[in-house]
TISE-250025 format. One record per residue: x, y, z of N, C-alpha, C in turn. Coordinates in steps of 0.02 Angstrom, whole numbers, padded with zeros to 5 digits, always signed. Layout:
<sites>
XYZXYZXYZ ...
</sites>
This chain:
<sites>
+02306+09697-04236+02300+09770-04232+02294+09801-04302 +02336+09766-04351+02346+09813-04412+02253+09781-04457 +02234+09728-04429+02170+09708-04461+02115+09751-04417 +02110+09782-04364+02085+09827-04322+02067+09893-04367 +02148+09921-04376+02157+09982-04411+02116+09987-04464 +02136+09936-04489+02085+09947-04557+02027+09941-04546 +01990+09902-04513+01907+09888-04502+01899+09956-04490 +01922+09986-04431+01910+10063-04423+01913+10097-04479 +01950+10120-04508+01960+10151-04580+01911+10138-04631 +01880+10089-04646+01818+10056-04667+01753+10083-04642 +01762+10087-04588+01675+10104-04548+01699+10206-04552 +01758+10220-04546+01753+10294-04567+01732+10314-04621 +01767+10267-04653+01744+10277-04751+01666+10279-04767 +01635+10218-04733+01564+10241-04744+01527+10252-04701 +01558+10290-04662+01526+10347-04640+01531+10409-04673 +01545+10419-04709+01574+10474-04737+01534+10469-04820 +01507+10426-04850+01483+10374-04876+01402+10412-04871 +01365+10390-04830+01322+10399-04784+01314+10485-04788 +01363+10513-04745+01348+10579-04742+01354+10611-04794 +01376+10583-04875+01348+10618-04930+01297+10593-04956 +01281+10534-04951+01200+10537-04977+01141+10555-04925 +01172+10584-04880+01118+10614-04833+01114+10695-04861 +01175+10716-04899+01170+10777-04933+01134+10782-04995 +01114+10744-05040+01091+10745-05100+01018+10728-05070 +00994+10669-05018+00952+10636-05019+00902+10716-04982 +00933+10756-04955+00908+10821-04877+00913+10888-04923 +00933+10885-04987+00942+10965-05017+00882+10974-05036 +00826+10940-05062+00761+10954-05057+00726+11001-04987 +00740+10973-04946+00722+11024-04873+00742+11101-04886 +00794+11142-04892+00819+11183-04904+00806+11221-04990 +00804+11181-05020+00798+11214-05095+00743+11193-05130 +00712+11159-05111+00638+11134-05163+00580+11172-05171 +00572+11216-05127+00517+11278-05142+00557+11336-05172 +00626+11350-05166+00639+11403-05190+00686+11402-05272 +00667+11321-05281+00688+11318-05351+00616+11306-05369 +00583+11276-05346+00487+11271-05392+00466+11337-05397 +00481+11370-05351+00448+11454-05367+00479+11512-05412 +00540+11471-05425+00601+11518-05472+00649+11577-05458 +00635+11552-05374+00686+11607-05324+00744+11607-05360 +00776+11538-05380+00848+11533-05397+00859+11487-05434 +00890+11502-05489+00909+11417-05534+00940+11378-05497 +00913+11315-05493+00931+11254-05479+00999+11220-05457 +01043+11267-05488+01125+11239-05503+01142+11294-05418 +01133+11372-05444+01138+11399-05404+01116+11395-05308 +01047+11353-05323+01016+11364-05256+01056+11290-05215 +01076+11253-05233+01123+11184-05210+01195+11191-05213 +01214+11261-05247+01291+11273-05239+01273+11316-05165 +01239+11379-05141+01258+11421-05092+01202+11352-05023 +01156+11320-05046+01139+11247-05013+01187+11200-04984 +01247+11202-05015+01319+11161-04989+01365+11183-04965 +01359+11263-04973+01406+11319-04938+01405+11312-04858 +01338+11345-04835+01304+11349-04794+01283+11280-04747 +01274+11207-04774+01288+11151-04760+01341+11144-04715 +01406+11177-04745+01472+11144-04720+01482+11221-04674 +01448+11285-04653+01461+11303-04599+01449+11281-04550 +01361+11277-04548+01327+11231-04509+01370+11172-04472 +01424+11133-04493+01424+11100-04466+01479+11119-04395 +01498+11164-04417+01531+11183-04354+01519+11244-04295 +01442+11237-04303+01402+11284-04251+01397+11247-04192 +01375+11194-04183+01369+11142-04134+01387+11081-04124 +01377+11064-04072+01393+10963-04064+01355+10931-04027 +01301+10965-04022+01260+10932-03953+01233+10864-03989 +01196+10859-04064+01160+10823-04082+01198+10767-04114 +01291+10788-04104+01323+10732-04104+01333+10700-04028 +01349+10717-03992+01329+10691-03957+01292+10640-03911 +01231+10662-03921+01180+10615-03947+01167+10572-03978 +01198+10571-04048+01211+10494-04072+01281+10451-04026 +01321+10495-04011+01366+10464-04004+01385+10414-03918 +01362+10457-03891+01353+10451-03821+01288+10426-03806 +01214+10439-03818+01153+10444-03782+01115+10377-03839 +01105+10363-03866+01060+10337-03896+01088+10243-03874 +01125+10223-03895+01174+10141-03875+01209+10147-03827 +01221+10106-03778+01297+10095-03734+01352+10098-03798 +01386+10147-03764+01454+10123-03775+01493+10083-03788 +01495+10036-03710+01531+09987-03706+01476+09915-03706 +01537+09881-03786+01493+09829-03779+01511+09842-03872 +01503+09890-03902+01489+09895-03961+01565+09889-03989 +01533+09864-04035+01624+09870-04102+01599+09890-04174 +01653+09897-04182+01671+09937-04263+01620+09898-04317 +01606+09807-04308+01565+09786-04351+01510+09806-04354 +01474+09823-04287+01403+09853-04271+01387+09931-04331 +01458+09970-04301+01428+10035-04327+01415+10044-04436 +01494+09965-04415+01466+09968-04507+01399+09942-04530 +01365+09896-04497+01317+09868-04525+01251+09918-04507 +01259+09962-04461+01233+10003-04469+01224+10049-04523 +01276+10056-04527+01267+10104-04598+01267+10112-04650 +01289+10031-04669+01240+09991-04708+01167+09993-04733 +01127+09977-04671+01048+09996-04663+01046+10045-04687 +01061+10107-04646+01043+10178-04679+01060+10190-04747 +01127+10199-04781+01121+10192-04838+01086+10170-04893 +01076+10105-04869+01037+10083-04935+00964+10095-04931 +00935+10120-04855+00867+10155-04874+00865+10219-04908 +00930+10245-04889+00951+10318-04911+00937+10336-05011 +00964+10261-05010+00967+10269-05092+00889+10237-05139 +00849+10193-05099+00797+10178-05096+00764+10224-05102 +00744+10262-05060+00713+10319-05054+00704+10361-05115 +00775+10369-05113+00769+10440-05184+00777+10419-05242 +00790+10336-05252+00755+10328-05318+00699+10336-05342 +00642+10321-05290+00554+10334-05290+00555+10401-05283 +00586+10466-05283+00585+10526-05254+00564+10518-05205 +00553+10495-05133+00506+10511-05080+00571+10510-05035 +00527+10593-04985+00584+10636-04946+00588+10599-04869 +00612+10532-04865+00601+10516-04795+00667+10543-04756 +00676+10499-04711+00712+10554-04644+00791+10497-04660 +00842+10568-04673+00908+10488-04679+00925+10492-04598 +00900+10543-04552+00937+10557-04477+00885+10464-04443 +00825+10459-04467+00795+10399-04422+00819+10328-04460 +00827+10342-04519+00871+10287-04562+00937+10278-04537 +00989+10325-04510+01058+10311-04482+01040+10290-04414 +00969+10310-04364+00971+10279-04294+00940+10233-04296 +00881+10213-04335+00859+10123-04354+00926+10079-04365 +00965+10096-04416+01026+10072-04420+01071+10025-04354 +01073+10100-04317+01109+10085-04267+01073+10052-04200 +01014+10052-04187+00983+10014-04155+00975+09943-04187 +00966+09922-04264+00941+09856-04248+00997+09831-04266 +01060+09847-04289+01141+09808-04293+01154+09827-04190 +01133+09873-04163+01161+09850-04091+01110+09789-04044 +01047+09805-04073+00996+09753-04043+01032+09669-04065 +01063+09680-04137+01070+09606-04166+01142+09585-04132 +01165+09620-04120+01229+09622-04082+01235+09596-03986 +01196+09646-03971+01210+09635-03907+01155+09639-03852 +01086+09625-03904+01027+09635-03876+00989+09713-03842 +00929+09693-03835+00885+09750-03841+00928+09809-03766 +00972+09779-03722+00976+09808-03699+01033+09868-03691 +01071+09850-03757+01115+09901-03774+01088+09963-03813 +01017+09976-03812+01014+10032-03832+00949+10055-03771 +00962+10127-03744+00932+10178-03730+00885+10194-03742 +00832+10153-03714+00755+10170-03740+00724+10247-03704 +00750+10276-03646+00703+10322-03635+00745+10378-03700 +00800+10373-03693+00835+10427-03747+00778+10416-03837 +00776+10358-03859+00740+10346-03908+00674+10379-03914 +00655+10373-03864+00562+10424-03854+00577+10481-03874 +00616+10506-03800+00623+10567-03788+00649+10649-03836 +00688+10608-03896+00753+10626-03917+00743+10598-03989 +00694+10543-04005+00686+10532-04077+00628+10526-04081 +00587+10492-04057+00510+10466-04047+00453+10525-04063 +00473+10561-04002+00443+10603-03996+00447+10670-04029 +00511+10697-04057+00519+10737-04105+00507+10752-04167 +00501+10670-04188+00495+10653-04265+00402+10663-04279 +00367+10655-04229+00314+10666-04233+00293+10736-04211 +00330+10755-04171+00308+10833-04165+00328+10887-04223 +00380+10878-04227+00427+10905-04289+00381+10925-04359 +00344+10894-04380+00302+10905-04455+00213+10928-04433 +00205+10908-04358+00133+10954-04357+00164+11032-04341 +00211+11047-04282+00238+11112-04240+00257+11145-04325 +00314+11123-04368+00313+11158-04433+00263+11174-04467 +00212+11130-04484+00148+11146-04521+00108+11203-04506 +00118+11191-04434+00049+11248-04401+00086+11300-04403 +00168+11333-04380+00178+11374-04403+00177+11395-04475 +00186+11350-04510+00188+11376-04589+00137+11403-04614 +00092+11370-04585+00010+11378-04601+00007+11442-04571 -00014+11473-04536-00001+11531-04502+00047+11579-04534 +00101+11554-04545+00124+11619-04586+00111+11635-04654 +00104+11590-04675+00062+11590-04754+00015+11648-04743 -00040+11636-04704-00102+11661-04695-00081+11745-04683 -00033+11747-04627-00020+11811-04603+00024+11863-04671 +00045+11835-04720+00100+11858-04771+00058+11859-04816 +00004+11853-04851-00039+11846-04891-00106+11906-04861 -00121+11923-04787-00153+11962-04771-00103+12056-04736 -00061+12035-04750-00012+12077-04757+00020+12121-04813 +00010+12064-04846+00014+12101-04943-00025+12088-04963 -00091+12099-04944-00161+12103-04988-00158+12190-05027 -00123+12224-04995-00131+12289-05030-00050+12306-05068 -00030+12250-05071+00038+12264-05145+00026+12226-05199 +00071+12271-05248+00045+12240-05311+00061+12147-05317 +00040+12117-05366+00063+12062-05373+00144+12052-05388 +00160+12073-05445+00209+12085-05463+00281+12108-05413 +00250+12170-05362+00279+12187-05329+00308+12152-05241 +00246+12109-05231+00261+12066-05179+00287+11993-05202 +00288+11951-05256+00327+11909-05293+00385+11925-05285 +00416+11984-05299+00469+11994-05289+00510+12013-05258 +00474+12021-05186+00511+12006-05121+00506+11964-05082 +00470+11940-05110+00449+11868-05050+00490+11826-05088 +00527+11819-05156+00562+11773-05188+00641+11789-05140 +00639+11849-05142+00699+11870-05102+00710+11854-05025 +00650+11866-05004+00646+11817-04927+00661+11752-04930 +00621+11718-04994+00646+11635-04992+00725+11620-04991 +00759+11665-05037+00841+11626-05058+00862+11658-04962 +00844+11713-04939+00860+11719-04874+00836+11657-04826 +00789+11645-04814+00749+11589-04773+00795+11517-04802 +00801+11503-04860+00826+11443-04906+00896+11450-04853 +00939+11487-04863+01002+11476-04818+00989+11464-04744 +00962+11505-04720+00948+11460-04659+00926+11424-04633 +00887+11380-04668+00877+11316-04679+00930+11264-04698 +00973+11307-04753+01020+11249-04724+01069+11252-04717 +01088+11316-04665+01116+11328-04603+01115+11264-04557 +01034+11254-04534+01013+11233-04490+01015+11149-04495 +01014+11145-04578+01033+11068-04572+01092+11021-04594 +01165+11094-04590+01214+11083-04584+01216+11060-04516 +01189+11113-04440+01188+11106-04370+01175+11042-04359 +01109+11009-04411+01096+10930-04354+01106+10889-04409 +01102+10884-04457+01128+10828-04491+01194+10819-04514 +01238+10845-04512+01308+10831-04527+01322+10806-04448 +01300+10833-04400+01345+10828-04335+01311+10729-04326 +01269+10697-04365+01253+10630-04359+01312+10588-04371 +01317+10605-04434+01393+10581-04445+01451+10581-04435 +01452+10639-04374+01506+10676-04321+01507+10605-04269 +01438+10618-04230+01417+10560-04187+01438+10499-04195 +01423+10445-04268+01420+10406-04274+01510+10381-04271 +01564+10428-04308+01642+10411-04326+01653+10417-04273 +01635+10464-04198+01667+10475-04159+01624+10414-04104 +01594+10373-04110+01578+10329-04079+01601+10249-04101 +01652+10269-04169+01691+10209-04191+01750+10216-04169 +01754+10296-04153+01830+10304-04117+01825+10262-04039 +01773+10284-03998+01773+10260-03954+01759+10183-03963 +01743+10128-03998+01725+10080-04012+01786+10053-04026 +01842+10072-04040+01895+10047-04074+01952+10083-04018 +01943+10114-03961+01980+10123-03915+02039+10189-03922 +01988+10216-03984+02036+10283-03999+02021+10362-03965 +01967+10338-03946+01936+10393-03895+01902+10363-03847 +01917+10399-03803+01880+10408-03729+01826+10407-03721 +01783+10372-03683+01688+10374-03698+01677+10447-03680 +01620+10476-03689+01592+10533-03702+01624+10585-03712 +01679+10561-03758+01727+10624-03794+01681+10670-03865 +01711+10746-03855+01685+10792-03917+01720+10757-03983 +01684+10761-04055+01707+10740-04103+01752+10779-04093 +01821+10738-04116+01863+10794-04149+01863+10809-04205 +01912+10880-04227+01913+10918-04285+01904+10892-04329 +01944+10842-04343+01964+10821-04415+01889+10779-04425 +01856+10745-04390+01795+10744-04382+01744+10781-04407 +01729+10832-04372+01688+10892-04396+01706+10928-04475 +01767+10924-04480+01815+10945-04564+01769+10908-04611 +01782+10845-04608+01753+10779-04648+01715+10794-04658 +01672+10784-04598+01589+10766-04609+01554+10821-04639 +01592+10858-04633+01551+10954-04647+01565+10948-04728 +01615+10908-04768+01632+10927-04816+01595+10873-04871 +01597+10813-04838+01554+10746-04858+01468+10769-04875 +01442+10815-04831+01388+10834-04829+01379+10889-04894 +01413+10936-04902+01423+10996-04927+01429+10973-05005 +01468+10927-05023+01464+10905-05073+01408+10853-05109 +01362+10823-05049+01326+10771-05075+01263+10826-05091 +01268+10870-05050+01223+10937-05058+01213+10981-05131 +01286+10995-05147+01291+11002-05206+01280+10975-05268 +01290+10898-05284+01266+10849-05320+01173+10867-05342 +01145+10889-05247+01074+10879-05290+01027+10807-05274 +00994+10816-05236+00921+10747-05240+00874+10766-05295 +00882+10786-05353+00859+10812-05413+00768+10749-05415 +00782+10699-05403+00719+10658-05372+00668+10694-05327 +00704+10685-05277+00661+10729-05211+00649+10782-05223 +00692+10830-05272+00671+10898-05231+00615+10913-05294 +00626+10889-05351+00537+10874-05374+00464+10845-05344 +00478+10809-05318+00419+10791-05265+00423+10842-05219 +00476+10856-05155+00441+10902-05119+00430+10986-05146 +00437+11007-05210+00415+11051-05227+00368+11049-05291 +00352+11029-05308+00280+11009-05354+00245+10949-05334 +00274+10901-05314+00209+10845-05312+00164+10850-05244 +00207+10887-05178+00155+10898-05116+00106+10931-05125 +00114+11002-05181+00084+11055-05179+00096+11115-05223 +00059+11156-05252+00105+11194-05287+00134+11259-05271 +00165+11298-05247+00190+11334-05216+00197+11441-05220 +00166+11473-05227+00203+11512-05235+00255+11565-05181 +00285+11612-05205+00361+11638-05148+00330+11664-05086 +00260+11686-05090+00246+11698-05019+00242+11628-04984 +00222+11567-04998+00208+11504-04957+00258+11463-04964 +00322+11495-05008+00386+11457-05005+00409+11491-04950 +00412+11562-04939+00435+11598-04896+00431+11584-04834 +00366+11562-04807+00341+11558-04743+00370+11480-04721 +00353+11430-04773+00382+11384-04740+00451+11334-04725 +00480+11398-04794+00558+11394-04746+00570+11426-04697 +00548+11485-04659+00551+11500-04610+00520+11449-04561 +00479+11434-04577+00453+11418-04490+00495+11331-04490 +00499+11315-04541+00565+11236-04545+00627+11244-04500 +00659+11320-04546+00712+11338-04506+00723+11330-04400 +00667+11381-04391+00634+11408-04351+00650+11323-04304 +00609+11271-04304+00600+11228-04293+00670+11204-04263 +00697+11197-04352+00753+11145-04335+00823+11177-04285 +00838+11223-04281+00870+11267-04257+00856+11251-04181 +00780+11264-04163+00787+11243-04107+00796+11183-04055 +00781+11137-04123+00809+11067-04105+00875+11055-04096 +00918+11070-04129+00977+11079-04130+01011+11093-04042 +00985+11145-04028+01010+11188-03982+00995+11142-03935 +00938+11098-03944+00904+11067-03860+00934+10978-03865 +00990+10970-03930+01027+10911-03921+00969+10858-03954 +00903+10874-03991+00859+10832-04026+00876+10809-04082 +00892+10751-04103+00901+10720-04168+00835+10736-04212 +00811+10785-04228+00768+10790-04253+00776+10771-04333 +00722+10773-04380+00748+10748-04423+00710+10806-04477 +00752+10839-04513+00745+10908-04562+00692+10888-04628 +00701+10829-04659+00643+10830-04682+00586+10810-04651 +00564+10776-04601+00478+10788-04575+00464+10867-04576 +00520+10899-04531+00510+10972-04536+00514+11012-04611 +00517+11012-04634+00520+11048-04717+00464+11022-04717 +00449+10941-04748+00387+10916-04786+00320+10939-04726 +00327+10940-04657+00280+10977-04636+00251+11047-04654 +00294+11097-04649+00308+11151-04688+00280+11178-04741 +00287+11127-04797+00253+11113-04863+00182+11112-04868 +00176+11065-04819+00086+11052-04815+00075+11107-04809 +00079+11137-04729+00049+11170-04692+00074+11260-04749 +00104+11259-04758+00089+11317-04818+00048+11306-04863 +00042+11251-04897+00000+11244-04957-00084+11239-04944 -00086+11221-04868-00171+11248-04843-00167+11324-04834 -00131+11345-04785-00126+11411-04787-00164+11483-04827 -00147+11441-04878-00157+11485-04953-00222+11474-04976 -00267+11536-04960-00345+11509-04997-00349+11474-05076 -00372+11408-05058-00376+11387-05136-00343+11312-05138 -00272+11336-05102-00222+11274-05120-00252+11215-05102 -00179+11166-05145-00216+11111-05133-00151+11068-05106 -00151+11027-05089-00107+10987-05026-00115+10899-05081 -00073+10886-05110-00085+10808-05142-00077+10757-05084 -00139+10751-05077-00130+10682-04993-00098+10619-05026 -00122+10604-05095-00109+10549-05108-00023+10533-05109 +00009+10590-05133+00084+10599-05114+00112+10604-05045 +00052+10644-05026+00074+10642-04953+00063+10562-04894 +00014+10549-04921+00007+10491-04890+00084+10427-04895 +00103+10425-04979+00163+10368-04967+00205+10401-04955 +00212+10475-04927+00271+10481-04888+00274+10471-04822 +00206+10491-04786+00201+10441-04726+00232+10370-04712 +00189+10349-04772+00205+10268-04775+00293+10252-04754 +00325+10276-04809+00396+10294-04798+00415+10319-04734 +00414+10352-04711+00415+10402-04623+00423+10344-04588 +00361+10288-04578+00342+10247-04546+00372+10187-04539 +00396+10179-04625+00449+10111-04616+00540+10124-04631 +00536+10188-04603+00609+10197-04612+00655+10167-04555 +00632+10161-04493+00685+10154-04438+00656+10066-04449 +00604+10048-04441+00605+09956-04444+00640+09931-04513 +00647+09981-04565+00673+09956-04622+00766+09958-04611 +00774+10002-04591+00830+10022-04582+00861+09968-04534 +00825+09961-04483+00854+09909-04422+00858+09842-04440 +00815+09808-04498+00834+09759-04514+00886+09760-04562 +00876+09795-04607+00951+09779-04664+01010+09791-04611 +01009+09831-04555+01068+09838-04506+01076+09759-04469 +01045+09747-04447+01017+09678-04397+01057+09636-04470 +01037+09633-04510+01065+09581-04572+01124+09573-04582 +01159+09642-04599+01215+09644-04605+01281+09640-04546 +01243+09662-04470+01302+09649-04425+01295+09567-04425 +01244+09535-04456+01253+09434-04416+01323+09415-04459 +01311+09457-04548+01367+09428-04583+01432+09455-04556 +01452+09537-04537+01515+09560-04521+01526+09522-04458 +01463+09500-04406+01516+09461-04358+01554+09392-04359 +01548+09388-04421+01579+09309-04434+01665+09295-04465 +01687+09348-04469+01741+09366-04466+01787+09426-04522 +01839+09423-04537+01860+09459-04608+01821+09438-04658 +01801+09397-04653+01759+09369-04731+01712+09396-04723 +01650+09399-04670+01617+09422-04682+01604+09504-04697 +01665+09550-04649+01643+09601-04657+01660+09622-04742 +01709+09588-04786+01718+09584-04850+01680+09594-04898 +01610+09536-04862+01547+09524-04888+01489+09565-04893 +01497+09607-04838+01436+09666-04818+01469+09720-04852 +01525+09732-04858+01568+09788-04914+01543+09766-04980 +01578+09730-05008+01550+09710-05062+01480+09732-05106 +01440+09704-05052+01367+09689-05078+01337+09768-05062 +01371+09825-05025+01349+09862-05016+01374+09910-05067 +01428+09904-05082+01460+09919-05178+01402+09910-05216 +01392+09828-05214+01366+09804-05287+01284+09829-05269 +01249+09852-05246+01186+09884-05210+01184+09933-05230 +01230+09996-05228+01225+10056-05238+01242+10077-05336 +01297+10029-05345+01299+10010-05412+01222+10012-05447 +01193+09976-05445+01136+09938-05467+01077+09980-05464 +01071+10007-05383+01014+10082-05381+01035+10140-05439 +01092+10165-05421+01118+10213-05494+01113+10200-05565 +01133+10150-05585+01143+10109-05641+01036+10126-05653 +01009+10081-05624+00928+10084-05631+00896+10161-05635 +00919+10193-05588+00895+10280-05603+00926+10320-05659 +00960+10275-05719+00977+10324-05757+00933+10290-05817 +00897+10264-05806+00837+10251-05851+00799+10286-05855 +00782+10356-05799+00738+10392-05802+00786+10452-05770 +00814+10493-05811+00872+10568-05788+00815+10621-05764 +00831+10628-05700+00800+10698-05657+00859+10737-05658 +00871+10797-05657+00920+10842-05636+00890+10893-05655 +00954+10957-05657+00932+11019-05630+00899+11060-05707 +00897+11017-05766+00876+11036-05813+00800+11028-05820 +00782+10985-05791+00716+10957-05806+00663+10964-05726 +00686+10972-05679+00681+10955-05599+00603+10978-05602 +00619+11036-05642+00531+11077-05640+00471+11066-05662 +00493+11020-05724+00458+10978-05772+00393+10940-05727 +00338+10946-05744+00268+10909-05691+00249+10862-05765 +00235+10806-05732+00237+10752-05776+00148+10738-05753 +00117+10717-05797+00032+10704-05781+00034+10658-05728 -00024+10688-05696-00039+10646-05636-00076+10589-05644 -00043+10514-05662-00088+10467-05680-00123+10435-05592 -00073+10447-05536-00075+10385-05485-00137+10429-05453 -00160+10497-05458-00219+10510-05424-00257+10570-05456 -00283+10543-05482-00347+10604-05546-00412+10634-05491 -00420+10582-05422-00461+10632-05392-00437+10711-05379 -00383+10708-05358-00351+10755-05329-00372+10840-05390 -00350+10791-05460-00351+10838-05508-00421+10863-05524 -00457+10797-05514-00529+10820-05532-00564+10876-05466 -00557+10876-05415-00576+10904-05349-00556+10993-05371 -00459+10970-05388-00482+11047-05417-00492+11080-05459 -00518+11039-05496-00531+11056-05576-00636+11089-05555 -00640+11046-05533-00708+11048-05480-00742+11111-05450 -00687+11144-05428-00688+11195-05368-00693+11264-05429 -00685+11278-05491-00657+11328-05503-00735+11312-05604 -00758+11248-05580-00794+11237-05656-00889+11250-05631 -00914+11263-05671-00966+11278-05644-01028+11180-05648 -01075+11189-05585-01102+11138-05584-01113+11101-05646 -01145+11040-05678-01142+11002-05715-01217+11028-05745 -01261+11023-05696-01324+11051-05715-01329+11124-05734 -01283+11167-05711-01277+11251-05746-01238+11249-05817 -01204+11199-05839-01174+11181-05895-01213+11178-05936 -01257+11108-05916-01296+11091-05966-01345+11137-06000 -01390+11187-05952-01417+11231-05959-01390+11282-05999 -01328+11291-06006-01293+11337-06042-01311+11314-06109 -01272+11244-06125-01272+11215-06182-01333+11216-06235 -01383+11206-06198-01460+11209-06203-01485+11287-06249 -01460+11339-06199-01457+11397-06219-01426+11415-06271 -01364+11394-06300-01325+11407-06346-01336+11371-06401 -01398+11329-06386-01396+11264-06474-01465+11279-06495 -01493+11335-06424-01562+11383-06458-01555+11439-06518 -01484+11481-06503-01471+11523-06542-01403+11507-06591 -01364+11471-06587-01320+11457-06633-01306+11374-06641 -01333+11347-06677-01321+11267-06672-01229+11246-06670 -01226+11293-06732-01143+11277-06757-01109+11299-06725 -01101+11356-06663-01064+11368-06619-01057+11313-06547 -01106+11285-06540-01109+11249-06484-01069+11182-06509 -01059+11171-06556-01024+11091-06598-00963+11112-06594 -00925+11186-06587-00870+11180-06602-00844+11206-06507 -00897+11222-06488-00856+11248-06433-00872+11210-06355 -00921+11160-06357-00926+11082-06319-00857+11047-06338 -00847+11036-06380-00787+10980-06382-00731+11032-06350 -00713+11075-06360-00675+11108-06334-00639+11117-06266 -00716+11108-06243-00727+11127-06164-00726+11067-06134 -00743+11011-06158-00717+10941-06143-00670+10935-06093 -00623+10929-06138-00533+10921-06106-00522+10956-06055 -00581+11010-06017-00536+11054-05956-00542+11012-05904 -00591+10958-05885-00603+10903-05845-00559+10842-05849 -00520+10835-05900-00477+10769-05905-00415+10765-05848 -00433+10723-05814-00374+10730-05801-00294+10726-05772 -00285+10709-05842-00238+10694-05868-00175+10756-05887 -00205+10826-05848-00186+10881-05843-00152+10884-05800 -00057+10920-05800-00032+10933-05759-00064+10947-05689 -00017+10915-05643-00053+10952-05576-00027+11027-05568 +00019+11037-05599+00040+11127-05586-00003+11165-05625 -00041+11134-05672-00074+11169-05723-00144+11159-05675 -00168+11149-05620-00232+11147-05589-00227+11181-05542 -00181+11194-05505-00198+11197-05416-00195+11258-05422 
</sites>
């Protein structure tokens, strides 16, 4: 019993673990357009970002629930399962945001828990119509339903203040963002803290301390709301540079719109018990504002390996889970072993990312785009005049001034390189 206690105590711990790097890894969703646009310094927009986090978490429980009850049987599962679960998730968690790329930690904690229960007790301890219904299908609806609203409101907020000044609509639409920014993550206090609600209160029941399809309790919801709130605060200083300069470049009317319509989204997921997952919805968001906007430009090539990522988060996740429950079921030693190595893992990711310091000093900083120069050239393209109206110019100008055209060709060179910020193009 007293070796029980503790295994439990262990799988609370990282859970708790978990639900703060789901806060650092998810504050990009909520604050990354409205620190790229200069709604709010950086420090500030991830302090009232962690406030608002830890109300959120005590608006609802449906989407704990759902992890906790709906997705695995119940019975059948133990305490080793849910650790090696979260295992998996974690260490994609931290994976992730060393590359900056904003994948989903809500399909990383249910890959988790599907392929440590698949490795456990076979395919049939987990709930496949719930998986469609409830993750499958959300995670893919979730980033087009955000886009197209975003896109749409972009369009409508931009033809709405066609007759205010520049100056003068900047500076309310910056004010809409830090408004929109909180409820956003309001909203992903509502479903992502309550995962980690789900997951402890399904070790309670796993360990015979609760009743199957019991509400988390308090001290539950306390935790997890506070685990979150703080990993929130810390900052994905990684991510929230990518999702606010490397998708696209942004300004407060198209930050505006697509924290609303994210919000909008996730909120209602929430309410309908969907594990939805807050960044597809943001990074949908993103896009679909940054077409919106006559002109903009959308970096596919960024966007594309975040797909990539999207795609291998729950099979990635399910195997490092699947890995780690074979060692925890082999006895105290092993679960020793999956602790351990999940220490010396996270050690080693940190330790490696401080070779290259992101934070809230630098976050804004756009570093040259070496991995895709089409992108730069396309819009460098859109805004330079044809190659053959150039030349003709040049032609013209070495008729009447030889020595002006020598100094002002080379000049004009460099606006095509490029090796030019992407914020300095789009």
């Amino acid at each position: 019993m007293e070796h029980f206690t503790l295994l439990l105590a262990i799988v609370i711990a990282v859970a708790l673990v978990f639900d703060f790097t789901n806060g650092f890894h998810d504050t990009a969703n909520a604050m990354a357009t409205t620190i790229s646009t200069g709604a709010m310094k950086p420090k500030a927009a991830v302090a009232m970002s962690a406030v608002l986090n830890l109300v959120g978490a005590f608006l609802s429980v449906e989407v704990a629930k759902t992890i906790s009850s709906g997705l695995v049987r119940e019975d059948g599962i133990q305490p080793e399962v849910i650790l090696a679960a979260l295992v998996g998730a974690i260490l994609w968690n931290l994976l992730t945001w060393l590359v900056g790329l904003p994948s989903s930690s809500s399909h990383a904690l249910m890959g988790g828990l599907i392929g440590a229960t698949v490795a456990s007790i076979g395919f049939g301890g987990v709930n496949g119509d719930v998986v469609v219904t409830k993750v499958l299908i959300p995670a893919i609806a979730a980033p087009v339903v955000a886009g197209l609203a975003a896109m749409l409101a972009t369009r409508l907020t931009y033809k709405l203040g066609k007759n205010v000044g520049e100056k003068s609509s900047a500076k309310g639409y910056r004010a809409g963002q830090i408004a929109s920014a909180g409820l956003v993550s309001l909203a992903h206090g509502t479903n992502d803290a309550q995962k980690t609600m789900g997951i402890i209160t399904l070790a309670l029941v796993a360990g015979g301390a609760l009743a199957p399809g019991s509400n988390p309790p308090v001290w539950v919801i306390v935790s997890a709301g506070l685990a979150i709130a703080l990993g929130t605060y810390l900052g994905g200083w990684r991510i929230i540079r990518t999702m606010g300069k490397g998708l696209t470049d942004l300004q407060p009317q198209q930050g505006f719109a697509a924290q609303t319509s994210a919000a909008a989204v996730i909120l209602s997921s929430s309410n309908l018990g969907f594990s939805l997952s807050t960044t597809h919805s943001c990074s949908g968001a993103v896009m679909g504002a940054g077409l919106g906007r006559k002109g903009g430009v959308v970096r596919w090539s960024t966007a594309t390996r975040m797909f990539v990522a999207w795609g291998l988060t729950l099979p990635a996740a399910a195997l490092m889970a699947a890995g780690a429950e074979f060692v925890a079921r082999q006895g105290d030693w092993g679960v020793a072993v999956v602790a351990v190595f999940l220490v010396v893992s996270c050690a080693a990711i940190w330790l490696y990312s401080r070779r290259q310091v992101i934070d809230h000093t630098n976050v804004n900083e756009v570093e040259p785009v070496t991995e895709e120069p089409g992108v730069v050239t396309t819009a460098i393209a859109a805004v330079t005049p044809p190659p053959t109206v150039a030349a003709e110019a040049a032609e013209a100008l070495d008729a009447t001034d030889a020595p002006a055209v020598k100094t002002t060709i080379p000049a004009r060179a460099p606006a095509a390189d490029s090796t030019q910020p992407a914020g300095a193009t789009a």
